[in-house]
C-alpha positions in Angstrom: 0.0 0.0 0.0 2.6 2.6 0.8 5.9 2.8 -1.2 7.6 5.4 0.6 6.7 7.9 3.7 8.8 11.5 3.8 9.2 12.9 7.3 10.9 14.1 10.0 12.5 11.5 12.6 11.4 12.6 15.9 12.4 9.4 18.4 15.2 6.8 17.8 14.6 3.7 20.0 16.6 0.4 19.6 14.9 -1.4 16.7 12.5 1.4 15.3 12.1 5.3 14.5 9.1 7.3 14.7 8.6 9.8 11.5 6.4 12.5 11.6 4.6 12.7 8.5 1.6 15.6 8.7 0.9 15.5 12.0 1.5 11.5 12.3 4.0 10.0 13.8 4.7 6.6 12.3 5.9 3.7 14.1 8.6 1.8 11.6 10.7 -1.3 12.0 14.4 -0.5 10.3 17.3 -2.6 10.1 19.1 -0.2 11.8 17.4 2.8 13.2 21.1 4.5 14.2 21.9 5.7 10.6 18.8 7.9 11.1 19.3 11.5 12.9 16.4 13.4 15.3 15.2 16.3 13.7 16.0 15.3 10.1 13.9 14.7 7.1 14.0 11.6 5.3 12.3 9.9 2.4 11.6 6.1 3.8 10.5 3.1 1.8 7.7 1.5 3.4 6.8 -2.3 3.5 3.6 -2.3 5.4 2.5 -6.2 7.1 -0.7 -6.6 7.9 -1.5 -9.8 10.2 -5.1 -10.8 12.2 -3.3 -10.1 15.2 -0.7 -6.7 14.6 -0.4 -3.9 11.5 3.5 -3.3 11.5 5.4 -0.6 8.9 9.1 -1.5 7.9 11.5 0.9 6.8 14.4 1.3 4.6 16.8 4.1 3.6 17.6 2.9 -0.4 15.1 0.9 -2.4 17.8 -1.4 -2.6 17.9 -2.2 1.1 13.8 -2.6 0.8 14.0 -4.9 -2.3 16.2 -7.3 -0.7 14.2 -7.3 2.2 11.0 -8.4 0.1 13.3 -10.8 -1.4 14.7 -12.1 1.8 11.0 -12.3 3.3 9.6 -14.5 0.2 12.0 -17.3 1.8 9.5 -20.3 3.4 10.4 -19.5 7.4 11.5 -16.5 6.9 10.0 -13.3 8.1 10.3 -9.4 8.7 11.1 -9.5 11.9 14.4 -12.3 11.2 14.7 -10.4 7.7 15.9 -6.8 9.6 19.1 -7.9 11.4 20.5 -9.6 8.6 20.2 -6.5 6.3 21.8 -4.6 9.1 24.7 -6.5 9.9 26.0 -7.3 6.1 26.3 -5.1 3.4 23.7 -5.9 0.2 26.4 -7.3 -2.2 27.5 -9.6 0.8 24.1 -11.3 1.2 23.8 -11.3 -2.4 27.5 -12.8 -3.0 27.0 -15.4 -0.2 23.3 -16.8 -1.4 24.8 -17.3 -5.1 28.2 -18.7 -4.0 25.9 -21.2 -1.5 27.9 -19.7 1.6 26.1 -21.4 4.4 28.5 -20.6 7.0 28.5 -16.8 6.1 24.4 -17.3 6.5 24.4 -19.2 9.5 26.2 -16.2 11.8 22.7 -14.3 11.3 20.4 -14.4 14.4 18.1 -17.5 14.5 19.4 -18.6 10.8 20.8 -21.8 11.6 21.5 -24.6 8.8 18.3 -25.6 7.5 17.1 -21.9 6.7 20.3 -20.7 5.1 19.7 -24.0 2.5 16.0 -22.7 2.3 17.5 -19.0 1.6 19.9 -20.7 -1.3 17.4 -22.9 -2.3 14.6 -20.1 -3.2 17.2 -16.7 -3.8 20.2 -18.3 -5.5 20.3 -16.8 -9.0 17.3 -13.9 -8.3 20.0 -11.5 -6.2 21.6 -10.4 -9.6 20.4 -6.9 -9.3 22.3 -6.2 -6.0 25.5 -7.5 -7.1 27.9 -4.1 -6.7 24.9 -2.8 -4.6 26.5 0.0 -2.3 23.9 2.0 -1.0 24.1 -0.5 2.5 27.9 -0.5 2.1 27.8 3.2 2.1 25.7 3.4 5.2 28.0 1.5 6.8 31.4 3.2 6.0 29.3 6.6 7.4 28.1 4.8 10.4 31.7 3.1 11.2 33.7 6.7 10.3 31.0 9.0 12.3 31.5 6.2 15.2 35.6 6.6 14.7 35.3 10.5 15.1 33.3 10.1 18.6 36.2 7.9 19.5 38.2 11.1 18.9 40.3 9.8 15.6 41.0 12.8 12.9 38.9 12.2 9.3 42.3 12.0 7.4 43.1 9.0 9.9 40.0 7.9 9.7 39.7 7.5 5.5 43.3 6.0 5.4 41.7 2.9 7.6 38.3 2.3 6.1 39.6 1.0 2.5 41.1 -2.1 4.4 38.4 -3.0 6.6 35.7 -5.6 5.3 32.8 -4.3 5.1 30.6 -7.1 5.3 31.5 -7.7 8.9 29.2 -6.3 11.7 29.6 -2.8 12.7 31.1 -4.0 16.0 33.6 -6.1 14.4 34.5 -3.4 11.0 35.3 -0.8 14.7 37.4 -3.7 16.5 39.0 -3.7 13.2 39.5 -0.3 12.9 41.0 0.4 16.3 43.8 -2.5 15.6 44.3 -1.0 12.3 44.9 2.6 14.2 47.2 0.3 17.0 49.8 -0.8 14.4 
């Protein structure tokens, strides 16, 4: 029903953001509600679920993110709410790259993705992720998240874009920091 909703972010909690749209303030589910500043405006893609029991509004910053999501969600066992912190913690290409190249182990380090659902992901997605091969809006979300988490450590931008080129960006943003910070030790 909705494709996208433009508004201003007015709360940040840990799995959600409330936009103001018109006087509304929409409750939506993101992958990661972090990248998203109070006070700005933003233009969100919208995937609305509607169940018997609960109406629930997902959001995404690039189509991109919101087209693998719908993807991801059309697995058998698969739903929204286990679809969100995979597109959060891997970059698009690296989901794409590890469903075609039948990379169960990368799969399996998702929450509640164990064996069986990573085959069911590679079973039903291998070959239909061409059009996020090279996809960098996520990876680009994540290099601002991990430099603008670098510069409230205190490290100078020159330092800080002479380290992100050798850090993997398909790692958590936990792990693509620790990474960072050894990179800065040496």
């Amino acid at each position: 029903m909705y494709s996208y909703i433009i508004g201003k972010v007015t709360e940040i909690v840990s799995n959600a953001i409330v936009l103001e749209n018109e006087g509304i303030g929409y409750l939506i589910n993101t992958p990661n509600p972090f990248v998203f500043e109070i006070e700005k405006e933003y233009k969100v893609y919208i995937y609305q679920q509607i169940k018997e029991d609960e109406h629930a509004l997902f959001g995404f910053k690039s189509k991109e993110e919101k087209e693998l999501f719908l993807k991801l969600i059309s697995v058998k066992g698969l739903g929204p709410k286990m679809a969100l912190p995979i597109i959060a913690s891997a970059s698009i290409s690296g989901i794409s790259d590890a469903i075609n190249r039948e990379n169960i182990l990368y799969l399996k380090k998702f929450p509640k993705i164990g064996e069986k659902l990573a085959k069911q992901m590679i079973l039903d997605l291998k070959g239909k992720l061409g059009e996020f091969e090279g996809a960098s809006d996520t990876d680009s979300n994540t290099t601002m998240e991990l430099r603008e988490a670098l510069l409230g450590l205190g490290y100078k931008d020159k330092e800080i874009k002479s380290v992100i080129p050798k850090i993997d960006q398909s790692l958590a943003i936990e792990e693509q920091i620790k990474e960072a910070l050894k990179l800065f030790l040496k």
